[in-house]
VMD Tcl script that draws the C-alpha trace (Angstrom):
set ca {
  {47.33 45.70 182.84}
  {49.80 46.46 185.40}
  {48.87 49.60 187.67}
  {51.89 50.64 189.37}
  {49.41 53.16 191.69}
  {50.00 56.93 192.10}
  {53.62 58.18 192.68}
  {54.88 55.12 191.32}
  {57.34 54.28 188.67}
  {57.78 50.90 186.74}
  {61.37 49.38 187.11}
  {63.00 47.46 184.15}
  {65.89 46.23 184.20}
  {66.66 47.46 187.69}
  {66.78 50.92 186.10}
  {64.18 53.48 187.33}
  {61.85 54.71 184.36}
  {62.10 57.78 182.82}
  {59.07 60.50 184.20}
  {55.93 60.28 182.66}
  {54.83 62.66 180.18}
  {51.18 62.61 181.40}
  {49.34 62.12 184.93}
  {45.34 62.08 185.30}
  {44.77 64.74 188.15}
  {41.79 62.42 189.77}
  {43.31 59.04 189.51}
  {47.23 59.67 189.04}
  {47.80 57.02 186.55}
  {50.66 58.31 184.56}
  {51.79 57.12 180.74}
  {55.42 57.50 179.89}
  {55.48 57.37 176.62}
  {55.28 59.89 173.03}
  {52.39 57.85 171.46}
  {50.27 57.62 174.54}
  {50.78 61.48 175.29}
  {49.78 62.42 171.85}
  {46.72 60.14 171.77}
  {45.45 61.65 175.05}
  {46.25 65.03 173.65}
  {43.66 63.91 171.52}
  {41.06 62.35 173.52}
  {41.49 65.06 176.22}
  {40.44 62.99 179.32}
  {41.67 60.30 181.20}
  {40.39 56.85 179.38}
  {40.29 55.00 183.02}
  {38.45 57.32 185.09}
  {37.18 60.78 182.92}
  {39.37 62.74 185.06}
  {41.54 65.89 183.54}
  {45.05 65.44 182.56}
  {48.28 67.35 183.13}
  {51.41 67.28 180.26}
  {54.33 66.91 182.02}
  {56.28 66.42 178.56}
  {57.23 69.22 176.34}
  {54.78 69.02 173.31}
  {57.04 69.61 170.65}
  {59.39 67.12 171.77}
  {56.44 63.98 171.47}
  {55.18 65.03 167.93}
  {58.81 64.76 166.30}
  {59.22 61.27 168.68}
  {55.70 60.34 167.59}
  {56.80 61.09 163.93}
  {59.60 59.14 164.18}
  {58.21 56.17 165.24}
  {55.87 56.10 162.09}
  {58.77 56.57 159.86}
  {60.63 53.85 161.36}
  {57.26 51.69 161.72}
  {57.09 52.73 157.72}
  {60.44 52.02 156.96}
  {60.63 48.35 158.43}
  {57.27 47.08 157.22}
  {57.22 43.33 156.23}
  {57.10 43.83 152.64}
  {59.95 46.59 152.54}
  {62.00 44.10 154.45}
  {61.12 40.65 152.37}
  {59.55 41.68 149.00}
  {56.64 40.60 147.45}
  {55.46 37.26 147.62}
  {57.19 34.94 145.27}
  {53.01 33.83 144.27}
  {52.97 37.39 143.18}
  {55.18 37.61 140.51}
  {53.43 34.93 138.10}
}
mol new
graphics top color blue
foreach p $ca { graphics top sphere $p radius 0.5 }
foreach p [lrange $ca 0 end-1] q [lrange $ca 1 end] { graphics top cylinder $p $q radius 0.2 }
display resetview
């Protein structure tokens, strides 16, 4: 796993990330994205160190992009794409 260290942002395609959503207060490892800040929403502590988190994201904004993903995750499953197998329809 990468660990870009506190204060630090990833860079992709020579583009600065966006800011995180979430930041543990003890270790300052911060997670960017809508899944990740719902999951710890869930969890309520920092999986690496135990530590207490602060959302940085607005809450109702990640449920409706978390939502979205599982439509679209939903919507382009293998069989929706390809049909049934061809074994299937004997």
């Amino acid at each position: 796993m990468d660990d870009h260290g506190p204060g630090r942002r990833p860079v992709t395609s020579g583009r600065m990330a966006p800011d995180p959503r979430v930041r543990c207060g003890a270790c300052s490892f911060a997670w960017f994205g809508a899944t990740a800040a719902h999951g710890l929403r869930i969890v309520g502590g920092c999986p690496r160190c135990g530590g207490e988190l602060e959302f940085l994201g607005d809450e109702e904004r990640d449920e409706a992009d978390v939502a979205r993903a599982d439509r679209v995750a939903s919507a382009a499953s293998p069989a929706s794409v390809l049909g049934t197998p061809l074994s299937w329809d004997r």
